[in-house]
LUMLUMVO-73462 format. One record per residue (C-alpha): residue in three letters; x, y, z. Coordinates in Angstrom, 2 decimals. Each point is the difference from the previous one (the first is absolute). Layout:
BEGIN
<res ALA east X north Y up Z>
...
***
This chain:
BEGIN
<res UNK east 43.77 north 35.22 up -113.87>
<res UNK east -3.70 north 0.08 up -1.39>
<res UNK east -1.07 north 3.75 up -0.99>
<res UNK east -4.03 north 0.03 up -0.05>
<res UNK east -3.23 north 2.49 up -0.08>
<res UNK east -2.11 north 0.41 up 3.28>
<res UNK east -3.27 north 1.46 up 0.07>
<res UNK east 0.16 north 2.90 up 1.99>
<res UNK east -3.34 north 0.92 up -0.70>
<res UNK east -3.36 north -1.36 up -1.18>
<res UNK east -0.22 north 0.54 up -3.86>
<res UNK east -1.53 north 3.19 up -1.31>
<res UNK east -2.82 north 0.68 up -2.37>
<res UNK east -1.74 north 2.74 up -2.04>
<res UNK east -2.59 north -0.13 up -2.69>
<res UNK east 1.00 north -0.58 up -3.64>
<res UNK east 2.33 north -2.99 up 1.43>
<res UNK east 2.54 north 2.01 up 1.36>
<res UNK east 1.80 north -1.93 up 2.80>
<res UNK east 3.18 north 0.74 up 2.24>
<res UNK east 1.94 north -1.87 up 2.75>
<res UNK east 3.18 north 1.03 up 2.20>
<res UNK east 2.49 north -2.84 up 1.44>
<res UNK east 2.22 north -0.62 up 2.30>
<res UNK east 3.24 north -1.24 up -1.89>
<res UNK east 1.76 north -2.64 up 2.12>
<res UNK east 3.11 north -2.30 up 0.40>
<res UNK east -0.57 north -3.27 up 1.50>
<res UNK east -3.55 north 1.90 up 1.80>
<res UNK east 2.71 north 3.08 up 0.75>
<res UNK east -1.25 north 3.04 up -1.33>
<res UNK east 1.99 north 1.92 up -2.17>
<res UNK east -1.89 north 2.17 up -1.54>
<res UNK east -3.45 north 1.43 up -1.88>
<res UNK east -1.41 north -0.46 up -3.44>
<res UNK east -3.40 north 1.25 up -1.41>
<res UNK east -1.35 north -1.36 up -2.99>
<res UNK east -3.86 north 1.09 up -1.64>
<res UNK east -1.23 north 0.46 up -3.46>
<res UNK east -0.73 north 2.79 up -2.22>
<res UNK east -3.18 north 1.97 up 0.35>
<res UNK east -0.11 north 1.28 up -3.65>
<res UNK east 0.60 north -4.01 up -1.29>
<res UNK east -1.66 north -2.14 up 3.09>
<res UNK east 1.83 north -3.23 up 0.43>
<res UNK east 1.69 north -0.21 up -2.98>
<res UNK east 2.93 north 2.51 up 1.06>
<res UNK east 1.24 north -0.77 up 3.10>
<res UNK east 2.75 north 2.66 up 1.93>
<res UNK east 2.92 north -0.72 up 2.75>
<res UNK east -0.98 north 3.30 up 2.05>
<res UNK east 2.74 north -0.02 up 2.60>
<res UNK east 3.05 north -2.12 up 0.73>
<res UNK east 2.32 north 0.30 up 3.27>
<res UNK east 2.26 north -2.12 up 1.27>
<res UNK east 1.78 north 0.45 up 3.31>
<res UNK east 3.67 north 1.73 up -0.65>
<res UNK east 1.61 north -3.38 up 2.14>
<res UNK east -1.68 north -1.77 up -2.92>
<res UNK east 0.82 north 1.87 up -3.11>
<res UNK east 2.17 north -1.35 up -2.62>
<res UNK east -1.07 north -3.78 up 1.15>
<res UNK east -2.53 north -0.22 up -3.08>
<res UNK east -3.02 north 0.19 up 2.45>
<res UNK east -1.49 north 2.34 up -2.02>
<res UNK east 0.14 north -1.54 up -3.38>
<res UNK east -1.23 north -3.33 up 1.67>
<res UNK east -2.79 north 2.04 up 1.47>
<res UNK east -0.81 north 2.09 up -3.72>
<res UNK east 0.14 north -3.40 up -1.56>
<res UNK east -2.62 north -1.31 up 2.66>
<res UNK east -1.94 north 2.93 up -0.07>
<res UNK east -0.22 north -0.58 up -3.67>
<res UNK east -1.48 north -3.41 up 0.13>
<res UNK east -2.62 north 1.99 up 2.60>
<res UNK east -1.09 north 2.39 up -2.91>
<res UNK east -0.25 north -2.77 up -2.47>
<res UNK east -2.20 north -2.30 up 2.52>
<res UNK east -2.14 north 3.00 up 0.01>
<res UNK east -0.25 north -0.36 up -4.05>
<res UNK east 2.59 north 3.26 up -0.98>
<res UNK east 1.57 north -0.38 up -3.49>
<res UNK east 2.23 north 2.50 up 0.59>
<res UNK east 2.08 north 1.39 up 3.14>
<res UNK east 0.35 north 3.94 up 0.17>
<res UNK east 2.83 north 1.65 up 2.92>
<res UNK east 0.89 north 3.79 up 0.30>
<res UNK east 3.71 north 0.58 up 1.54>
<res UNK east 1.28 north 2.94 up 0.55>
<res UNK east 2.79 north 1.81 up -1.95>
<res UNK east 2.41 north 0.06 up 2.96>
<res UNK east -0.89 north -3.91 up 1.15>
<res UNK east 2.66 north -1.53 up -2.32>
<res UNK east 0.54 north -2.66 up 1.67>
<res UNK east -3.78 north -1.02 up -0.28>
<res UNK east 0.32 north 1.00 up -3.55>
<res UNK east 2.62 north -2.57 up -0.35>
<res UNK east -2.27 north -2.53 up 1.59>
<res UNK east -2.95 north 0.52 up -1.84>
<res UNK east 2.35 north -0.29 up -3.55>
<res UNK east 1.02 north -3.05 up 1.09>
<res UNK east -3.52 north -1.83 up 0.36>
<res UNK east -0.59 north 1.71 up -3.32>
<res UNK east -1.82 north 2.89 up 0.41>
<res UNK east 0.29 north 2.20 up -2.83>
<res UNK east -0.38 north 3.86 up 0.20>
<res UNK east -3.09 north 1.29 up -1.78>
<res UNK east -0.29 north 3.46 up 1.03>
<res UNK east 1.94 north 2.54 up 2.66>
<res UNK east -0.80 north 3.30 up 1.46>
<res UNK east 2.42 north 2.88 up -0.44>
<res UNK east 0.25 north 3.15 up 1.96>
<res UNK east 1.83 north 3.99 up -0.23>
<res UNK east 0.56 north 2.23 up 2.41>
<res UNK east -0.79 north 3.15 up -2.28>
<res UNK east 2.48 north 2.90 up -0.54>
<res UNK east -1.15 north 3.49 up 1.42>
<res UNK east -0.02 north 1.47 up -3.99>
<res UNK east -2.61 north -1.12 up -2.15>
<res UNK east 1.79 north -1.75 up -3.27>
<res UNK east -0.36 north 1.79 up -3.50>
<res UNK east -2.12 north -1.36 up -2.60>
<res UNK east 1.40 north -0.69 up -3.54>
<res UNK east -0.66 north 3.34 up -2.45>
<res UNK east -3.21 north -0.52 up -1.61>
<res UNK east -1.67 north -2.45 up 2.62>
<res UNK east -3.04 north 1.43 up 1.95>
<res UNK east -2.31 north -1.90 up 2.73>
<res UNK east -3.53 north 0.83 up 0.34>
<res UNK east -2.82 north -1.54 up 2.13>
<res UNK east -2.47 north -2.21 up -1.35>
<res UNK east -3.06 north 0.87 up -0.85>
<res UNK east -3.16 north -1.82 up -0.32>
<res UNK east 0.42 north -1.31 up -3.31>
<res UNK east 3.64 north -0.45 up 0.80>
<res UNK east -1.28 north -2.04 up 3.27>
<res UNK east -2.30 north -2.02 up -1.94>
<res UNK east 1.84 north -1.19 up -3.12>
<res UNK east 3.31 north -0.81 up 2.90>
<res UNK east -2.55 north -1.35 up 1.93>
<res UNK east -1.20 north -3.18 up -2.34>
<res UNK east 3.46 north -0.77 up -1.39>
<res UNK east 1.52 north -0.21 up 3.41>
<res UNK east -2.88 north -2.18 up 1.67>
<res UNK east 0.22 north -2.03 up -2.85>
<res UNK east 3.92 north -0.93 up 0.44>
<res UNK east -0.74 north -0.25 up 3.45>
<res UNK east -2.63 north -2.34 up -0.36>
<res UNK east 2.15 north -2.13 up -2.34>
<res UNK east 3.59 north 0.38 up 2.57>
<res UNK east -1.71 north -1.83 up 2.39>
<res UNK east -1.69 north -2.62 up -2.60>
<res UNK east 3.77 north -0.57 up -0.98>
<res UNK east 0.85 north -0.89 up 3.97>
<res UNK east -2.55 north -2.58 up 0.11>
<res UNK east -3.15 north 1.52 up 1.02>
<res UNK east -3.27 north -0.72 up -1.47>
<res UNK east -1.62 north 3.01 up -2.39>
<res UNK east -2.81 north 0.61 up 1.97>
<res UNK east 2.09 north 0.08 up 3.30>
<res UNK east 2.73 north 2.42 up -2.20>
<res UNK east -3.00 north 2.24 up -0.41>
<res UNK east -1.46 north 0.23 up 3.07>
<res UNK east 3.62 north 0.82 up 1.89>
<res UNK east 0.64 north 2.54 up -2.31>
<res UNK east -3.17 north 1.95 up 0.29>
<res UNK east 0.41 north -0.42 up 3.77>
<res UNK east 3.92 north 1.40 up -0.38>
<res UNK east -1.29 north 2.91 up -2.05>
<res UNK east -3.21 north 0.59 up 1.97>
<res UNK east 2.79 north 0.49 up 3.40>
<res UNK east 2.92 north 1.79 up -2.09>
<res UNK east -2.35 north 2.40 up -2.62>
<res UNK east -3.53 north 0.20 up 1.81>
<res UNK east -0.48 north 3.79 up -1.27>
<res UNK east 2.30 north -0.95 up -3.25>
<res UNK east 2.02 north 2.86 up -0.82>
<res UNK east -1.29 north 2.10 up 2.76>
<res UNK east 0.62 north -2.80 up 2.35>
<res UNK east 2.28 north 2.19 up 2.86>
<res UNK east 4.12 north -0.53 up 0.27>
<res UNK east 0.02 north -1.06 up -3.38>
<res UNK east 1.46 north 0.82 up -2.98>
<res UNK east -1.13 north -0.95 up -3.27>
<res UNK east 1.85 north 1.29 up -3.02>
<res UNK east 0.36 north 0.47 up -3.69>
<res UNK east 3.49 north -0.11 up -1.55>
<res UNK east 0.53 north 2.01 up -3.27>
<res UNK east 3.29 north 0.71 up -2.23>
<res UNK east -0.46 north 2.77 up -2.49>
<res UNK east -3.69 north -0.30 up -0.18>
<res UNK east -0.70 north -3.46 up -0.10>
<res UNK east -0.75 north -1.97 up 3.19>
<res UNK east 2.30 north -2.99 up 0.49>
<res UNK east -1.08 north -1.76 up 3.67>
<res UNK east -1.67 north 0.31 up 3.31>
<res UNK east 0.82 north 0.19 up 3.49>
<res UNK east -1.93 north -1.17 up 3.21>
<res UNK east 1.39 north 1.26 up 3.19>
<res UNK east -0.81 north -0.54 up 4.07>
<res UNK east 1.20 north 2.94 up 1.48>
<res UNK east -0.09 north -0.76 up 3.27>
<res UNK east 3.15 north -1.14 up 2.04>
<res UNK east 1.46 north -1.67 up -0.97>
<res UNK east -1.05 north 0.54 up -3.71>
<res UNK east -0.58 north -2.78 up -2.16>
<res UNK east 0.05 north -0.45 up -3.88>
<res UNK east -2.95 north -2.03 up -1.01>
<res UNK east 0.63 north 0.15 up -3.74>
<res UNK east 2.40 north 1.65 up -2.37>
<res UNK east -1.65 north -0.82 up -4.11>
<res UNK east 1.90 north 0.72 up -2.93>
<res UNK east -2.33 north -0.55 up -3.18>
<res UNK east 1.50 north -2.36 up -2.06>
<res UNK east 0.80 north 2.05 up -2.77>
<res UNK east 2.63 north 2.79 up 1.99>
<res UNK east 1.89 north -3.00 up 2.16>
<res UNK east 3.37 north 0.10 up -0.07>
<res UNK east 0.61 north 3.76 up -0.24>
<res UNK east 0.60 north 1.09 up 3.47>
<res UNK east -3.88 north 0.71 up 1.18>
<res UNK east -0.01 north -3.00 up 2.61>
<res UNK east 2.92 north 1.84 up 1.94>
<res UNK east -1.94 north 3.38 up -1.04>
<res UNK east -2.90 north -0.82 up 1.78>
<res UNK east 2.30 north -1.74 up 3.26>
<res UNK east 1.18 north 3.97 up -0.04>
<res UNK east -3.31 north 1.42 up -0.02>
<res UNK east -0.78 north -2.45 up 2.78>
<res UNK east 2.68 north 1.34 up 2.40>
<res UNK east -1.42 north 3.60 up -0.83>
<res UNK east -3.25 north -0.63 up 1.01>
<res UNK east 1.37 north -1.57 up 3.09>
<res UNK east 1.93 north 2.69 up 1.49>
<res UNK east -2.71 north 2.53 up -1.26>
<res UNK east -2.25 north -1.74 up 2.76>
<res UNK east 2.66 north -0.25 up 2.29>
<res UNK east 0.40 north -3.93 up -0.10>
<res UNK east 3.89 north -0.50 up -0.35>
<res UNK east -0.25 north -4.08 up 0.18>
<res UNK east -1.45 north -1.60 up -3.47>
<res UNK east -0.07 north -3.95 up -0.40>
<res UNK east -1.45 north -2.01 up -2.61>
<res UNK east 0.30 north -3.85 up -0.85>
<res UNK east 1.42 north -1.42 up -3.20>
<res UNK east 0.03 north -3.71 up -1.69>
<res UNK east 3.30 north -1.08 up -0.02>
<res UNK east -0.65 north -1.63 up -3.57>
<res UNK east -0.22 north 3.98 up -1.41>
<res UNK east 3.09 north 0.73 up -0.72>
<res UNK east 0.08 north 3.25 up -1.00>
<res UNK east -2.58 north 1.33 up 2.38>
<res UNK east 2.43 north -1.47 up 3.20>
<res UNK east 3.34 north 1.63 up -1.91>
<res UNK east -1.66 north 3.24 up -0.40>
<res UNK east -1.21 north 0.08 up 4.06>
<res UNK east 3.60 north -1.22 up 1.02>
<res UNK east 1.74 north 2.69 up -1.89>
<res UNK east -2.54 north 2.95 up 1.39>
<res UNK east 1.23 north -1.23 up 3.38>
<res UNK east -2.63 north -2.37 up 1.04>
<res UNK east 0.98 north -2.95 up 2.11>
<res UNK east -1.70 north -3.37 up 1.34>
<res UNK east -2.37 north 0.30 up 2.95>
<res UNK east -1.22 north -3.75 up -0.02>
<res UNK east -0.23 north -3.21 up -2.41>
<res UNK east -2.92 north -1.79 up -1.33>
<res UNK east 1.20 north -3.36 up -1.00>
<res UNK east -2.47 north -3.07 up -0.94>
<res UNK east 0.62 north -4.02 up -0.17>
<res UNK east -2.41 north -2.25 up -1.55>
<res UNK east -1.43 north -3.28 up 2.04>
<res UNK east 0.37 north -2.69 up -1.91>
***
């Protein structure tokens, strides 16, 4: 039996090159199933994503849908994609399994906690402040900086890297650290401040950014600032907090998995070569 993509719809386009399509996956002109393929709006058509996959349950576990990934694959790279991008979630092993063995490779998850109704201690002599203005503005060009460079190191082009991260901080900071349902903090330990927080507290609440300066890693302050976190949380009566992690850092995915965070969803990557 032949396993092949059907259009199911005509192709569709935006401006900067962006470009999706769903089909109609079928076996010998028998459909089976759905797949949606388009690329990336933040890297035009040189990341390409597998939106959705379904295949009919009378036609699971008859490798229709690897045939059809594989397929959809050779879509995205028609379309001039250097690199294939999915998003599974945590509970869809068997996907999962799939997508491990076309050889995707997990870049970065989300994590979640239901919060406990007591707020957790802080260590003796750490305190959290807000930021202040020349807190906010000092933060401010380090972060955007990194930023700007995180996405250089995925394969976007520096003056594209600077124009999505002014548009990410113009939607998540417009009124910086007055900005409303958000929480920007100062860490200090006896006196001397050691990192920064940058909270969305609304639900569910999300962790933008957890910094440790360089000099005070490795000492606790990470998990410190995690604690202060859930505080601020159930002080504004959000009890859900998320945040995403690269699965290449280590410590930072350790320390959420042993504060009782678990996987939400998967952000795994191929190349097209």
């Amino acid at each position: 039996m032949t396993t092949t993509l059907r259009p199911a719809e005509p192709e569709q386009r935006w401006r900067g090159g962006v470009r999706a399509r769903r089909y109609t996956v079928c076996v010998n002109s028998r459909p089976v199933g759905e797949i949606t393929v388009s690329t990336d709006s933040r890297f035009g058509s040189d990341v390409g994503r597998i939106v959705a996959l379904r295949i009919d349950p009378a036609d699971q576990r008859r490798g229709r849908g690897t045939v059809a990934a594989l397929a959809a694959e050779e879509v995205l790279r028609g379309w001039g994609c250097r690199r294939a991008e999915v998003s599974i979630p945590a509970d869809a092993s068997v996907a999962l399994r799939l997508a491990t063995t076309l050889g995707y490779t997990e870049r970065n998850r989300g994590m979640a906690k239901t919060l406990p109704a007591l707020p957790p201690d802080l260590p003796a002599g750490s305190a959290v402040r807000p930021m202040n203005e020349a807190d906010y503005a000092s933060w401010y060009e380090r972060e955007r900086a990194e930023y700007i460079q995180s996405w250089v190191d995925r394969g976007m082009a520096p003056d594209r890297a600077v124009a999505v991260a002014d548009a990410d901080y113009l939607a998540t900071l417009p009124e910086g650290p007055a900005t409303p349902r958000t929480a920007l903090r100062v860490l200090s330990h006896h006196g001397t401040d050691v990192g920064h927080l940058w909270l969305r507290l609304r639900e569910p609440a999300w962790v933008f950014l957890i910094t440790v300066h360089p000099a005070h890693r490795r000492h606790g302050h990470g998990r410190t600032l995690m604690l202060a976190a859930e505080r601020e949380c159930l002080a504004s009566a959000t009890p859900h907090l998320g945040l995403n992690v690269f699965t290449a850092n280590t410590p930072a995915l350790r320390l959420y998995e042993s504060l009782g965070y678990r996987p939400t969803n998967h952000h795994l990557c191929k190349p097209l070569l």
